[in-house]
C-alpha positions as CSV (number, residue, x, y, z in Angstrom):
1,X,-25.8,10.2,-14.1
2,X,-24.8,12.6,-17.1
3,X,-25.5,15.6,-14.7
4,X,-23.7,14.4,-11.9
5,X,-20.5,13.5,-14.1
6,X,-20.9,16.9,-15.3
7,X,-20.5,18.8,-12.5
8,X,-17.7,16.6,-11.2
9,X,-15.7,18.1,-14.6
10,X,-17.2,21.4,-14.1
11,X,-17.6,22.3,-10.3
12,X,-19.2,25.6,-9.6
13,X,-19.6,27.8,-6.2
14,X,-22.7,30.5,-5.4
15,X,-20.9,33.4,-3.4
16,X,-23.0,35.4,-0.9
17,X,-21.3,38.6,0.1
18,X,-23.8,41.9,0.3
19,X,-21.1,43.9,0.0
20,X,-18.5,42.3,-2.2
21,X,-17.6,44.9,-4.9
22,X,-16.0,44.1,-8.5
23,X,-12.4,45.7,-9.3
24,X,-14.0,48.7,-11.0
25,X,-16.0,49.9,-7.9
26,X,-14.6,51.1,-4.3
27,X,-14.5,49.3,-2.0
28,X,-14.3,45.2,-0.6
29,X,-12.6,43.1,-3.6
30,X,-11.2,40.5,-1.5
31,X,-14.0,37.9,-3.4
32,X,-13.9,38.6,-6.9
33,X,-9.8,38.9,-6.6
34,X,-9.6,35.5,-4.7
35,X,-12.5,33.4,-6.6
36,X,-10.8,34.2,-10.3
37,X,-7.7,32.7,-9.4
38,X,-9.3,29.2,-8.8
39,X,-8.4,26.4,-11.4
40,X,-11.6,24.3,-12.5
41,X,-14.4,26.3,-10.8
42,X,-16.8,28.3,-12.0
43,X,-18.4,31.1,-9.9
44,X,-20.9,33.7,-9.3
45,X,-21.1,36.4,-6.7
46,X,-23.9,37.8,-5.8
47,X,-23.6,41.2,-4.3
48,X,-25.8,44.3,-2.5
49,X,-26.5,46.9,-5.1
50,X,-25.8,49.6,-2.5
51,X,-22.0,51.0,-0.8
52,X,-21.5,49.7,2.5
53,X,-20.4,53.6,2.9
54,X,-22.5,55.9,1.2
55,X,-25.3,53.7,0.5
56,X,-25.1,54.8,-3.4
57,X,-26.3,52.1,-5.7
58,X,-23.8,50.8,-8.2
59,X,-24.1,48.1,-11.3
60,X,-21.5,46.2,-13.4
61,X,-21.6,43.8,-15.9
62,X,-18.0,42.4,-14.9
63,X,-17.8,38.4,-15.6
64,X,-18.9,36.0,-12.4
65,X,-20.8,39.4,-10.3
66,X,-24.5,39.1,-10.3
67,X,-26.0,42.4,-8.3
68,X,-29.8,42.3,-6.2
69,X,-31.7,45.6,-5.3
70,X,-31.2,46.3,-1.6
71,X,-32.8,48.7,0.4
72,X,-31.4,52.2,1.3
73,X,-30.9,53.3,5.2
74,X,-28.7,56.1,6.6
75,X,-28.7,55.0,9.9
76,X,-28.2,51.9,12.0
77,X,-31.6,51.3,12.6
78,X,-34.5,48.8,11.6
79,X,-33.8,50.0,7.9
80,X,-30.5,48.8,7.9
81,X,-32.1,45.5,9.4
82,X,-34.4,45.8,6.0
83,X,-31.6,46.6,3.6
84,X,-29.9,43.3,5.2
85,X,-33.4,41.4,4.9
86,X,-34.1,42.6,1.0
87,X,-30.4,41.3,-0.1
88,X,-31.1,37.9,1.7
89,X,-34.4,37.8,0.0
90,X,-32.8,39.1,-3.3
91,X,-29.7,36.3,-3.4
92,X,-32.4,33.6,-2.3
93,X,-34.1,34.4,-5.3
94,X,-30.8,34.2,-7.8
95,X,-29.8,31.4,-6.4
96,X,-33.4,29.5,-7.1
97,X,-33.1,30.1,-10.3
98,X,-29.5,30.0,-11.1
99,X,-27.9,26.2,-12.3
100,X,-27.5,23.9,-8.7
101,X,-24.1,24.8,-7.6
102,X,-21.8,22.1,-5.8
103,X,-21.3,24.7,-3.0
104,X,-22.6,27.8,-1.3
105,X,-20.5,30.2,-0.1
106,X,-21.9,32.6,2.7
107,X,-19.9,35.3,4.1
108,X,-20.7,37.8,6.9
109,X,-20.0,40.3,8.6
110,X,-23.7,40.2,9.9
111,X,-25.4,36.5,10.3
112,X,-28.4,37.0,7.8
113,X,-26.6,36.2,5.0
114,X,-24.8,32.8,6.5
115,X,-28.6,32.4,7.3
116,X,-29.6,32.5,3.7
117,X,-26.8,30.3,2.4
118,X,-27.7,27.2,4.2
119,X,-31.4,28.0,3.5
120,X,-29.8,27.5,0.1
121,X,-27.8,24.8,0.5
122,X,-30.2,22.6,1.6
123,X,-32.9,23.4,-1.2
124,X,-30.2,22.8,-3.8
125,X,-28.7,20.1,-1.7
126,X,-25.5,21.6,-2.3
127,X,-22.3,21.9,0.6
128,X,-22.3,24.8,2.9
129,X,-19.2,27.1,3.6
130,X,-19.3,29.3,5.8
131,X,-16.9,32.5,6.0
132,X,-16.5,34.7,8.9
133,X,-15.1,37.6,8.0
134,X,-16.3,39.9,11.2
135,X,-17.0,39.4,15.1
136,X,-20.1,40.7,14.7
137,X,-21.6,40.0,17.7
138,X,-18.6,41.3,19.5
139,X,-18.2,44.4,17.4
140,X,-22.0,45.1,18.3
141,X,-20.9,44.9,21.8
142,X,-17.8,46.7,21.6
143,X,-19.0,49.8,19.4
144,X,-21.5,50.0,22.1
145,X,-24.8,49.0,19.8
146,X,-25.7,46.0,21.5
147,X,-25.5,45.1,25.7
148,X,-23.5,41.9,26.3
149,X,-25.8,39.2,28.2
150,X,-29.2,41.0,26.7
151,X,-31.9,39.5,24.9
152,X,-30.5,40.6,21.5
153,X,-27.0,39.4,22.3
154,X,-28.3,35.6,23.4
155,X,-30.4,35.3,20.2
156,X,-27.3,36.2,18.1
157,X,-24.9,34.2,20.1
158,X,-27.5,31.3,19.6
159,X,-27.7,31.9,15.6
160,X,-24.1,32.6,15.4
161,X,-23.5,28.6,16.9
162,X,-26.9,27.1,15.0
163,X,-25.5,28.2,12.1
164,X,-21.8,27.4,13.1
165,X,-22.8,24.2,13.6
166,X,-24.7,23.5,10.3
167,X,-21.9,24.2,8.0
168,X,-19.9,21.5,6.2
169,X,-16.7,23.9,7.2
170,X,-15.7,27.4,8.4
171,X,-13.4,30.0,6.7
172,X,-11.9,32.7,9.1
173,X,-9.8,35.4,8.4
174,X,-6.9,35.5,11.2
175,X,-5.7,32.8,13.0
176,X,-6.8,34.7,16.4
177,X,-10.2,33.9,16.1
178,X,-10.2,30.0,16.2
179,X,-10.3,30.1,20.3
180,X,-13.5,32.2,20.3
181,X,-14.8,29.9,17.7
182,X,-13.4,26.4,19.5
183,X,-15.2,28.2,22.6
184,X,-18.7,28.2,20.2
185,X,-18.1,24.7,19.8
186,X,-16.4,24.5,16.6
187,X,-14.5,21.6,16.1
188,X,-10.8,23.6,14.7
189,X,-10.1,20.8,11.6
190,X,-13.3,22.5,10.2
191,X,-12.0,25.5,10.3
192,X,-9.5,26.9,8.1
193,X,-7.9,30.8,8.0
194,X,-7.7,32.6,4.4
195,X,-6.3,35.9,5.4
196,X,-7.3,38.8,3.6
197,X,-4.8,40.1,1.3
198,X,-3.5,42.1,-1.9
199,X,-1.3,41.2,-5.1
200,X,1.8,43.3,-5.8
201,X,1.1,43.3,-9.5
202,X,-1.8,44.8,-9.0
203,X,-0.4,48.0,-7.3
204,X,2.1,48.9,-10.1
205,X,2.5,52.6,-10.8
206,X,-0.6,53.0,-13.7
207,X,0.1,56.2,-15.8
208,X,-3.6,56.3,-16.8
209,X,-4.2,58.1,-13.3
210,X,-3.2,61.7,-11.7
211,X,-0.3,60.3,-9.4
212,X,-0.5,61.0,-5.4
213,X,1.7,63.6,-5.6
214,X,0.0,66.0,-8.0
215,X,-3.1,66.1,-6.5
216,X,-2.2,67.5,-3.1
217,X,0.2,70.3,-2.6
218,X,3.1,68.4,-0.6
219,X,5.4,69.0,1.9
220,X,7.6,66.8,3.9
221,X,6.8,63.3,3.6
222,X,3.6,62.2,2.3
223,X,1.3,60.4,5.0
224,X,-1.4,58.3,3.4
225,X,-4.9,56.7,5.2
226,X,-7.0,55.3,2.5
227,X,-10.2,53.3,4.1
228,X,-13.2,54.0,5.7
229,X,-13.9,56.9,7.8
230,X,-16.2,55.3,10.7
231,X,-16.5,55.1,14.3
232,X,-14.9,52.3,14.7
233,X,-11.9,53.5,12.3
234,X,-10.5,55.9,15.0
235,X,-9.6,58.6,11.9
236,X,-9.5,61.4,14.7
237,X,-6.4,59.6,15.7
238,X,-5.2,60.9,11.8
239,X,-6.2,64.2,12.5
240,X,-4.8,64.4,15.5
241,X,-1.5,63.7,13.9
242,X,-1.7,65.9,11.1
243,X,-1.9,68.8,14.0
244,X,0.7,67.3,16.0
245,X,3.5,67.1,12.9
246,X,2.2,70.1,10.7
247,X,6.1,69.3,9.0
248,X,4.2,66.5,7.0
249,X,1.0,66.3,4.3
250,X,-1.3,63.9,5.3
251,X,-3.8,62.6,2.3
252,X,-7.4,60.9,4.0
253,X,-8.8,58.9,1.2
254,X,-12.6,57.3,1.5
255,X,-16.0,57.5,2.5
256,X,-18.1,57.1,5.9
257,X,-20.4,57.9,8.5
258,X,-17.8,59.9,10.3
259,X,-16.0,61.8,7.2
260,X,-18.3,64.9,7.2
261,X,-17.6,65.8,10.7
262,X,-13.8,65.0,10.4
263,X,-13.8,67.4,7.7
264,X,-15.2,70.1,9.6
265,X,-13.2,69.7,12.6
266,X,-10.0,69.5,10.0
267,X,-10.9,73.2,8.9
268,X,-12.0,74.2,12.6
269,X,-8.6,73.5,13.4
270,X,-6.8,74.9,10.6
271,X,-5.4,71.7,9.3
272,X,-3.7,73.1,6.2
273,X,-1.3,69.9,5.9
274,X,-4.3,67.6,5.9
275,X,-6.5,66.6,2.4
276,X,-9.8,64.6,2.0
277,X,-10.3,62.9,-1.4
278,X,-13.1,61.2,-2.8
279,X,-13.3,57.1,-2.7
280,X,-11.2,55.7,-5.3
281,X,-12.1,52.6,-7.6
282,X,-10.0,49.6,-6.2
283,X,-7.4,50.0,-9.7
284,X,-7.0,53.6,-9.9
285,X,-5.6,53.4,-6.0
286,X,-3.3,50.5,-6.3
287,X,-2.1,52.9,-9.3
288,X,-1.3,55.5,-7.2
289,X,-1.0,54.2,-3.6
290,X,3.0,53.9,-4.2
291,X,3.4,57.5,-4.4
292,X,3.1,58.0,-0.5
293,X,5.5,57.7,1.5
294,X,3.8,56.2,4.8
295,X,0.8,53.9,4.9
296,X,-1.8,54.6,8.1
297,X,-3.4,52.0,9.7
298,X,-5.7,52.5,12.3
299,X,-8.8,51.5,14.3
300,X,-10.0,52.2,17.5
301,X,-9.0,50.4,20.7
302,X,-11.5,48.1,20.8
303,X,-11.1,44.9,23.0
304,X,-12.7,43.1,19.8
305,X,-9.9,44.2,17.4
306,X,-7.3,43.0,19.4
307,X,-8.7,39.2,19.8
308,X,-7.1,38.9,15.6
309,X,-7.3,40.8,12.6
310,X,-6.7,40.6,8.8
311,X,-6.7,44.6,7.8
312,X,-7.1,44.7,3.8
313,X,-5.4,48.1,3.7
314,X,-2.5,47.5,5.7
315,X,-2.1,45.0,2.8
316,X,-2.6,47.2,0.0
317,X,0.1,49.6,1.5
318,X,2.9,46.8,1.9
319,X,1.7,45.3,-1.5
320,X,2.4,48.7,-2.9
321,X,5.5,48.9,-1.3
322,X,5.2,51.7,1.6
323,X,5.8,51.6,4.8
324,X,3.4,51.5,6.9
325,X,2.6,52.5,11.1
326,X,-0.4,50.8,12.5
327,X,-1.7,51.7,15.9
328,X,-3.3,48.4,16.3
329,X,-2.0,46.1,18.6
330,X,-2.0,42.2,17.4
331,X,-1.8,40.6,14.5
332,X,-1.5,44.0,12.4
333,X,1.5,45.5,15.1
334,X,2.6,41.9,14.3
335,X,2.6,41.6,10.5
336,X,4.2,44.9,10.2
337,X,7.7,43.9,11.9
338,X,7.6,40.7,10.7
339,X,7.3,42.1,7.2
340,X,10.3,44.4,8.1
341,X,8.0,47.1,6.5
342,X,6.9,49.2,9.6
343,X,6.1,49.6,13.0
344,X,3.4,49.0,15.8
345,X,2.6,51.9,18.2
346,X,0.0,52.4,21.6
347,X,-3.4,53.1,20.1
348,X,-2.5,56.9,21.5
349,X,1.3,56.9,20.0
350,X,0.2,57.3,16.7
351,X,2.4,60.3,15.9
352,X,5.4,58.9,17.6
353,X,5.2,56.6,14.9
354,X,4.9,58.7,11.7
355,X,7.6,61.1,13.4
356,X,10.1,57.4,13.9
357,X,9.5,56.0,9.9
358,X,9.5,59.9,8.6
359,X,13.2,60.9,10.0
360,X,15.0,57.8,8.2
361,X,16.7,58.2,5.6
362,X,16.1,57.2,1.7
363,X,18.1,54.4,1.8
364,X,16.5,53.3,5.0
365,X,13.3,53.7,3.3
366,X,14.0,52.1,0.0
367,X,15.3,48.7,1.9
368,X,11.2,48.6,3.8
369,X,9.5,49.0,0.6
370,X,11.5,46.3,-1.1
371,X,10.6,44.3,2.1
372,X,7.0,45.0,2.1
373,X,6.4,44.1,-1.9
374,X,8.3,40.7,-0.8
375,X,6.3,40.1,2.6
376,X,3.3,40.3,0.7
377,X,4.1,37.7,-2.5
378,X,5.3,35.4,-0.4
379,X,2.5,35.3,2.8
380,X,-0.4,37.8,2.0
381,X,-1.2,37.7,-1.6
382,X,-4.2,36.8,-3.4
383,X,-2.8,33.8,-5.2
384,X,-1.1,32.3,-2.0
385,X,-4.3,32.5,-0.4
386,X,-6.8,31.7,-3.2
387,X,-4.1,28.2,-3.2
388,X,-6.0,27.4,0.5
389,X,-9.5,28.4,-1.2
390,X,-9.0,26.1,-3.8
391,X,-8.1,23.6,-1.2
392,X,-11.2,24.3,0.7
393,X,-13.8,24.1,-2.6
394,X,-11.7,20.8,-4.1
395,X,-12.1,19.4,-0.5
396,X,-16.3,20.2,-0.8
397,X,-16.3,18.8,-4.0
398,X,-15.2,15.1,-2.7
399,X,-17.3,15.7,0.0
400,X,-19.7,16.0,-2.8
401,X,-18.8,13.2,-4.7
402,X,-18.5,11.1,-1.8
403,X,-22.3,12.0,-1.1
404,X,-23.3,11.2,-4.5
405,X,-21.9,7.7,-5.2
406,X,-25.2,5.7,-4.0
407,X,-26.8,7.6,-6.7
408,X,-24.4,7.1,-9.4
409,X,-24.3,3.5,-8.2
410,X,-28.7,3.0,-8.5
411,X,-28.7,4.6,-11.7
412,X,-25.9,2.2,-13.1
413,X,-28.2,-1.0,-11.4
């Protein structure tokens, strides 16, 4: 009875995210940023030792991130499937051993990591939510890695819905996806969206770091891309841009599959306005990020993309206050005029774009990057949306209690 009254006062959730990063690392922060803002709950993420990107191993010793060996791959073949296989095995293996949490949290992209947290959940009889934070199957399809109606695709459409259907609720991250889930059989009042986001007062101007501006030469207005420099990411559509408006500086900043052949073709084609840096730690770019002057975001025109969204650099840009041109049609092309911040172009009208925010005038300028800081405290931060995470969890824990009051009742008989 002492335990259980226990961990009613003191709730606690087991993350699983492979590639979850802490602040001081590159890369996905959206779970360490959202899971410290809860009230009452502890936590601890367990995380991939490896970069999503670069497949470089990392550590940390930052509060509430735990970190399993994962396997190294370079290409998207049955060693990626490994490196996927060795975290599952790895977090299993924390999460033995680790004090019973009151819920597992499981989040994609691919399904072997769900798989894994209701494993968990039902050896430490704990609550299971699930968080889809990718299409994956439909991303397989539409990158052209998997043939819809093949053997592969029906055994992941069928452990996409077992597992859809085992959890005690479903987090997504854009409201477009609930009619591909309702059509998986979801029922929608498990389901609840917690879009991905940044904090404004995170991407103040740090003086600890070089700013934006002194590490490029610069001309005309700077044009930023930070992210990752993949297939899918459609940075040609960047480079193309830079060569269509040589007037402007355009800084690429990140890491990927894709980035050593952009930077060849970049020199191939004399690119003198266009600069690759390095990945940046999560801090030192929201400490710089508000020295550009437009934010890029774009993907590829992928059928996939357009069902919904939730673009974390889109919403580092408009949390640092720049405006920003997206070439993705949807919820991004959406969230930028509604934040008053930017536009939405054709997925091939990229430079039309850059060449519309570019020619207005300071004034014009100033008013969007007062709009986007705004936009994103009042819809798309952290805290607003770690509120409905902390909705979600308090909601588990009833469930919880709920669960355990024939137990608190025998032991009082």
């Amino acid at each position: 009875m002492i335990e259980v009254l226990m961990k009613q006062l003191n709730p606690s959730v087991l993350v699983l995210n492979q590639f979850a990063k802490p602040r001081s690392e590159t890369g996905g922060t959206r779970h360490i940023e959202l899971f410290d803002r809860l009230r009452g709950w502890r936590f601890r993420i367990i995380a991939g030792d490896r970069d999503l990107y670069t497949c470089r191993s990392f550590s940390t010793d930052e509060a509430g991130f735990t970190t399993v060996r994962v396997s190294h791959y370079e290409r998207n073949d049955r060693r990626r499937i490994l490196n996927w296989v060795s975290y599952c095995a790895g977090a299993v293996w924390v999460g033995l051993r680790c004090q019973r949490p009151n819920v597992i949290y499981a989040s994609s992209p691919h399904m072997l990591t769900p798989l894994a947290g209701w494993m968990l959940s039902r050896l430490r009889r704990s609550r299971f939510v699930l968080e889809v934070r990718d299409l994956w199957r439909q991303s397989l399809v539409a990158t052209g890695h998997l043939r819809e109606g093949s053997v592969a695709h029906r055994l992941l459409s069928l452990l996409e819905r077992w597992v859809y259907r085992r959890a005690d609720h479903i987090v997504i991250v854009s409201d477009g996806w609930r009619p591909l889930l309702e059509r998986d059989g979801v029922d929608p009042r498990r389901v609840t969206t917690i879009s991905n986001g940044a904090e404004p007062d995170d991407f103040r101007p740090d003086q600890r770091y070089v700013p934006l501006r002194e590490r490029v030469p610069v001309h005309g207005r700077l044009v930023v891309y930070a992210g990752a420099h993949g297939a899918a990411n459609n940075v040609q559509a960047v480079l193309d841009a830079a060569a269509e408006l040589p007037e402007h500086t355009f800084v690429l900043i990140g890491d990927g599959m894709e980035k050593a052949r952009l930077v060849q073709e970049a020199r191939s084609r004399g690119l003198s306005n266009l600069h690759f840096l390095d990945m940046l730690p999560k801090s030192e770019l929201a400490g710089i990020l508000n020295g550009a002057d437009i934010g890029l975001h774009v993907l590829a025109d992928l059928a996939v993309f357009r069902a919904g969204g939730s673009p974390n650099k889109l919403y580092d840009y408009l949390a640092a206050g720049v405006p920003v041109v997206t070439n993705v049609v949807g919820e991004p092309s959406s969230v930028a005029r509604m934040s008053g911040a930017g536009i939405g172009v054709s997925p091939d009208s990229l430079a039309d774009g850059i060449r519309e925010l570019a020619g207005l005038n300071e004034s014009q300028i100033a008013s969007m990057r007062k709009n986007a800081v705004e936009y994103m405290r009042t819809h798309k931060s952290r805290t607003v949306q770690a509120r409905r995470l902390q909705s979600v969890l308090d909601q588990q824990l009833r469930s919880n209690q709920t669960d355990a009051h024939p137990v608190i009742f025998a032991l009082r008989r």
